[in-house]
PLY file of the C-alpha trace (Angstrom):
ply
format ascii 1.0
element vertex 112
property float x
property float y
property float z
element edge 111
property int vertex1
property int vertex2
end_header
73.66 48.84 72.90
76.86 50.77 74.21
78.78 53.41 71.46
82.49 51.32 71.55
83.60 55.37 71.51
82.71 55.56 74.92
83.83 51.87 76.22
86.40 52.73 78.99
85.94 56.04 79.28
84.84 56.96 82.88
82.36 60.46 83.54
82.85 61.70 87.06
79.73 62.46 88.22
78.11 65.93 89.00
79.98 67.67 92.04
82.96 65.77 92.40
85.98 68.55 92.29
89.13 68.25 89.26
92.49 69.29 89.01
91.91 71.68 86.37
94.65 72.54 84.01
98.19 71.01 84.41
98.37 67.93 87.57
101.97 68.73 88.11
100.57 72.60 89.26
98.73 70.78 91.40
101.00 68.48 93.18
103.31 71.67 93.74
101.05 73.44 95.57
99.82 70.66 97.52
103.72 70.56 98.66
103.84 74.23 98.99
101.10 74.48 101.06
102.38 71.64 103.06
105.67 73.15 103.43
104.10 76.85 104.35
101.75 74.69 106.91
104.46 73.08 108.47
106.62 76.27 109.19
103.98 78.09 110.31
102.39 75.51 112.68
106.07 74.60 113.96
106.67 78.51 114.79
103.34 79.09 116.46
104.07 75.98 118.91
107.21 76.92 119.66
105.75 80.21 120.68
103.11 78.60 122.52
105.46 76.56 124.08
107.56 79.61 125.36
104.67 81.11 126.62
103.42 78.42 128.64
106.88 77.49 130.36
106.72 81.65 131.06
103.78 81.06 133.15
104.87 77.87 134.47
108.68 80.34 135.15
105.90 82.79 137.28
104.15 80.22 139.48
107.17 78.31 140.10
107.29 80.46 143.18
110.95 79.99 145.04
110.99 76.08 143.83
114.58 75.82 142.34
113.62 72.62 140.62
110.39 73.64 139.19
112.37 77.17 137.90
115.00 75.45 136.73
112.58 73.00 134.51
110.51 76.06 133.24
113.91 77.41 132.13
114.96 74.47 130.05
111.25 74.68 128.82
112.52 78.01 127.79
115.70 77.13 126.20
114.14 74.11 124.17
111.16 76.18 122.68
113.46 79.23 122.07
115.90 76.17 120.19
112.80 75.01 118.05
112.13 78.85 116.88
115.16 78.83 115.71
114.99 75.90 114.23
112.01 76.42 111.98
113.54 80.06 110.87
116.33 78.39 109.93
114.07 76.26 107.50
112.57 78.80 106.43
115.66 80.99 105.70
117.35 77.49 104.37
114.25 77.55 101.17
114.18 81.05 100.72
118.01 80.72 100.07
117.01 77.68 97.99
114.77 80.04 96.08
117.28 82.82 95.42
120.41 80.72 94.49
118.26 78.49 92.02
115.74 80.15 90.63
112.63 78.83 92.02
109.96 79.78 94.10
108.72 77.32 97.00
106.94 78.86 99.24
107.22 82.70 97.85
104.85 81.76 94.47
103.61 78.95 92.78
106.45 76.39 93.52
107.67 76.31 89.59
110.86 75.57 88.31
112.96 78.26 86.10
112.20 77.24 82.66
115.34 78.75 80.95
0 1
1 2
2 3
3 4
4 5
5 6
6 7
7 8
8 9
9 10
10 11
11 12
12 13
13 14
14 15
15 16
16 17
17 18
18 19
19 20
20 21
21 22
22 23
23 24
24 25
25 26
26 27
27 28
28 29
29 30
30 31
31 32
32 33
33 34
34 35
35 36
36 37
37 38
38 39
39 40
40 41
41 42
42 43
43 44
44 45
45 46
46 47
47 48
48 49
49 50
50 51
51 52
52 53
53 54
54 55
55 56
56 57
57 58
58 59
59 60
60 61
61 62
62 63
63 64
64 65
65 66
66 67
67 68
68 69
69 70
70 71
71 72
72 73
73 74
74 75
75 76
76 77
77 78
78 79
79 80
80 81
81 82
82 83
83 84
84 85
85 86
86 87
87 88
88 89
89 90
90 91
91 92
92 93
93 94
94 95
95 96
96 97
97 98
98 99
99 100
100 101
101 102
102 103
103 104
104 105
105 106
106 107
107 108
108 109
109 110
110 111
């Protein structure tokens, strides 16, 4: 026969990783680690991209078409730089005018 103190109650087995301590904690840094991910993947393409359409700029040889196209590549990865440190300055002003930290800490809200 079953105890009826342990009907319902499911035991994870052995090896299988918890959230230990508050879920919420975890949740945040799930999203802060997204967020931090995000930024710096989007910044190190960009860069990647600029660097590639500088090599493309070198072999274009005296092609106007082909140097005006690695320009633009240029332009539009030097845009999406400054697009992603404008994020990123956009939360860290987030942080400092409200009290919270998202990507600087533990992504937890003032409790004042």
């Amino acid at each position: 026969m079953t105890n009826l103190a342990q009907l319902g109650t499911i035991n994870p087995p052995g090896g299988v990783p918890t959230v230990g301590g508050n879920p919420s904690n975890f949740v945040a840094g799930l999203i802060r680690g997204s967020i931090s991910m995000l930024l710096i993947g989007g910044f190190i393409l960009s860069f990647i991209w600029i660097i590639l359409a500088g090599f493309r700029f070198i072999t274009s040889g005296s092609d106007s078409k082909s140097v005006s196209s690695a320009w633009a590549q240029i332009y539009w990865g030097l845009i999406g730089m400054i697009v992603v440190l404008g994020a990123f300055a956009i939360i860290k002003l987030v942080e400092t005018f409200f009290g919270v930290t998202i990507v600087s800490g533990g992504f937890q809200l003032p409790t004042r």
